[in-house]
N, C-alpha and C positions, 0 to 999 in steps of 0.2 A: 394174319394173312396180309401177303402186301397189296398196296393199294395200286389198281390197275392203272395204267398210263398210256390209253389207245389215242391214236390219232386219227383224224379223219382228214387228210392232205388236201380232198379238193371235194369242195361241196358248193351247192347254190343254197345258201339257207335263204336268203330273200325272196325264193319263190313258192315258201311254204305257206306264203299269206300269214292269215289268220290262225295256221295250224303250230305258228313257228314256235312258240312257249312250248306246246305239249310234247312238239319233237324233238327239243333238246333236252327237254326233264327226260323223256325216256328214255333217248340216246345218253345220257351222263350217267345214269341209272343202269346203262349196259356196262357203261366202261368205260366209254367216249370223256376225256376231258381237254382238248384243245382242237377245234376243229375249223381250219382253214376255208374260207369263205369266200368265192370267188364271183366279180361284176363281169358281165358281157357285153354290156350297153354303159353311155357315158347319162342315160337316164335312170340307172339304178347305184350307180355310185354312193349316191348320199344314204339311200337305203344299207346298201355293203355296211358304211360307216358307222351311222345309229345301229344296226344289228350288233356289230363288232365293241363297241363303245358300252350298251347296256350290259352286254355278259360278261361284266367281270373280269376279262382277261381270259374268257375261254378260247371263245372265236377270233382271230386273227382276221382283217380284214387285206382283198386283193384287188385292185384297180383297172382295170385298164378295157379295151375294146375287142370283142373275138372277133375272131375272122369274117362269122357269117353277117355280123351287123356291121364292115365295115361298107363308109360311103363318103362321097366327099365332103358331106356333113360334118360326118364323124371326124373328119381332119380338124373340121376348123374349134372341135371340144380339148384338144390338146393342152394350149396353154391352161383351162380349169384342172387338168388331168394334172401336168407341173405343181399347178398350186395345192389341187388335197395332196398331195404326193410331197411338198413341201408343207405341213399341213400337219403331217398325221408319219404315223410307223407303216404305213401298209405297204404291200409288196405290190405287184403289179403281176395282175394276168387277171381274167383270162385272155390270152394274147395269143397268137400264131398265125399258121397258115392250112390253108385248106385247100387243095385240087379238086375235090368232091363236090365243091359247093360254086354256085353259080357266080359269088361274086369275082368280079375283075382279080386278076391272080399279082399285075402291078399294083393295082391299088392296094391289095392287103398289102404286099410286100414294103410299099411306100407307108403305109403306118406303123406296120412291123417293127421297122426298124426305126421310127420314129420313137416308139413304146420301148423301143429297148435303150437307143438314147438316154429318155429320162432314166429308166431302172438304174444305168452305170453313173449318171449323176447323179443319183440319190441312194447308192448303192443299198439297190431293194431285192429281192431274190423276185424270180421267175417261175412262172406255173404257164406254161406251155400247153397249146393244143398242137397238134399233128396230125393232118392227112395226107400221105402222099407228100410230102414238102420235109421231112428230115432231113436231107443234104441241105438245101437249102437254107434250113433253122439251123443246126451246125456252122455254115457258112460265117451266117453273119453272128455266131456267136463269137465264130475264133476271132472275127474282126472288133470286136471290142478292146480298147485298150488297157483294161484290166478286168479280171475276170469275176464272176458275182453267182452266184446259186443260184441253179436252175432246176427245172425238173419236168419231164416228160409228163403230163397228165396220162392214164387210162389207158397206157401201156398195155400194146399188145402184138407188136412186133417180133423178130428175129432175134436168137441169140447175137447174130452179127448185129444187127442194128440198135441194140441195148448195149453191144460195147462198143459202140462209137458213143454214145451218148456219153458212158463211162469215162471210156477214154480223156475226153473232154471236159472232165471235172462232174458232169449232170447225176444225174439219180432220174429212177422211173417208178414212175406212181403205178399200181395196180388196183383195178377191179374187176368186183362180177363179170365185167362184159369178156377179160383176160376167157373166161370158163369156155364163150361162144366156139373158142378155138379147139379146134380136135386133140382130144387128150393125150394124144404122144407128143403133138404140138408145146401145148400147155408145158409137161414134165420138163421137155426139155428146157424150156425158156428159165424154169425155176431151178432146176438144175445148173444153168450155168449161171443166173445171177446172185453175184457175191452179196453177202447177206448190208454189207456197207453203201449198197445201190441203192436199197431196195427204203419206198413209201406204199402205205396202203390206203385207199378212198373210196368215198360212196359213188362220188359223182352226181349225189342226190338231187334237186327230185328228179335229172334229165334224164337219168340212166336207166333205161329197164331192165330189168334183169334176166338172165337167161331162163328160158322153159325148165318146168320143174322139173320133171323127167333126167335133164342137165344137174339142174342143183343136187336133187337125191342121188345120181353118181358121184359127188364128189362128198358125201353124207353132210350136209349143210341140213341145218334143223329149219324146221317146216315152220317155226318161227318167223324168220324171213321173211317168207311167202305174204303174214299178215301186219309185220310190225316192223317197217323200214328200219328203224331204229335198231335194230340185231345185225343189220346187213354187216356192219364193221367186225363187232367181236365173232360174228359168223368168218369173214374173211380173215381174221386171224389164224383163224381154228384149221381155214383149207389151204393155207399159207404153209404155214406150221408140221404140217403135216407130209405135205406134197415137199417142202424141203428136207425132211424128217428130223426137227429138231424140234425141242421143246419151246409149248408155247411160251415161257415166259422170256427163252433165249431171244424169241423172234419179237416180241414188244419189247425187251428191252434194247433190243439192237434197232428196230423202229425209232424210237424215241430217242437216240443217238443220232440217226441223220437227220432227224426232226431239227433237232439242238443245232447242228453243224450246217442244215439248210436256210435255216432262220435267224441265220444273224443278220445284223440288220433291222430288226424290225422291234 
């Protein structure tokens, strides 16, 4: 049998505490073996990096400041941001922009693109958050002077708005929350993205997942429900499906943009 090769593109494992050894033995145990690790805060960085460092080469570590914690605090953590980033392999996000959320929409934008600065000097790949601000993050991607890996987090947008990202060189991450969306919705989004776009993620622990009621539409096993760790080879399974192609076609076409997103690191 061959040996599965699931990815998990954008996770918090730092926020599992205490819990964090048992969730990755169970999560490797699903199927999960390289699972991108993503900082919010310039106070969990050094955590991102011990996580990332002890496992072996599973976890990929990602740096940088989201949107909701930016301040002008947060500006002046930059230059340490430079340095692990010169320092170390890791990629940079969690990063973007947010209209949803109360902080100043200049000040994200003014670290934004400060975090993207570094990424095209250290030419690191991108994990992106998005609210309402994709033209925007577009923007200032095309203004970069050479261009680097990116990719949409938690994707759940427009066929239109998943091919500009396309267009643009980017890839879009998908999860559970993708389901929240009303199922003609959903088809069609899966329907038009080309299987070379596409990353799949937990978005662990922040992500709740939709009402069960939801999940058993889309026949996701009730696993789930009690053992976060199935949520990946779950979302294969309604991936897979919903495109109508075979699961092994869709992990192994996964773990091909995986390859071609993570250079770099």
């Amino acid at each position: 049998m061959r040996n599965r090769e699931l990815l998990d593109a954008h996770i918090h494992l730092q926020g599992f505490g205490a819990g964090l050894r048992r969730y990755l033995a169970r999560a490797v145990a699903a199927g999960c073996s390289v699972f991108i690790t993503n900082s919010t805060t310039e106070h969990d960085w050094q955590q991102v990096l011990t996580v990332s460092t002890e496992s072996g080469g599973q976890v990929r570590a990602f740096l940088g400041i989201h949107p909701w914690q930016v301040s002008r605090e947060a500006l002046q953590s930059l230059p340490r941001l430079e340095q692990l980033l010169a320092d170390s392999s890791s990629g940079v996000g969690e990063i973007g922009l947010d209209r949803a959320c109360e902080v100043d929409f200049g000040l994200q934008l003014e670290l934004f693109t400060a975090q993207l600065e570094l990424a095209q000097r250290y030419k690191r790949p991108l994990s992106l958050h998005s609210v309402r601000a994709q033209n925007e993050i577009i923007l200032e991607i095309k203004g970069l002077r050479r261009g680097i890996p990116f990719m949409f987090h938690s994707f759940a947008g427009s066929p239109q708005q998943a091919g500009q990202i396309i267009d643009h060189g980017g890839l879009v991450s998908l999860a559970f929350s993708l389901l929240r969306q009303q199922p003609e919705r959903v088809k069609k989004l899966l329907a038009y993205l080309p299987l070379s776009s596409i990353l799949l993620e937990s978005d662990a622990p922040e992500q709740r997942l939709p009402p069960v009621a939801t999940l058993q539409e889309y026949g996701v096993a009730e696993r789930v429900q009690t053992d976060g760790a199935w949520v990946i080879p779950e979302l294969y399974a309604v991936v897979a499906r919903l495109k109508g192609i075979s699961l092994e076609a869709l992990e192994e076409k996964v773990w091909e943009n995986y390859q071609r997103f993570s250079v770099g690191l």
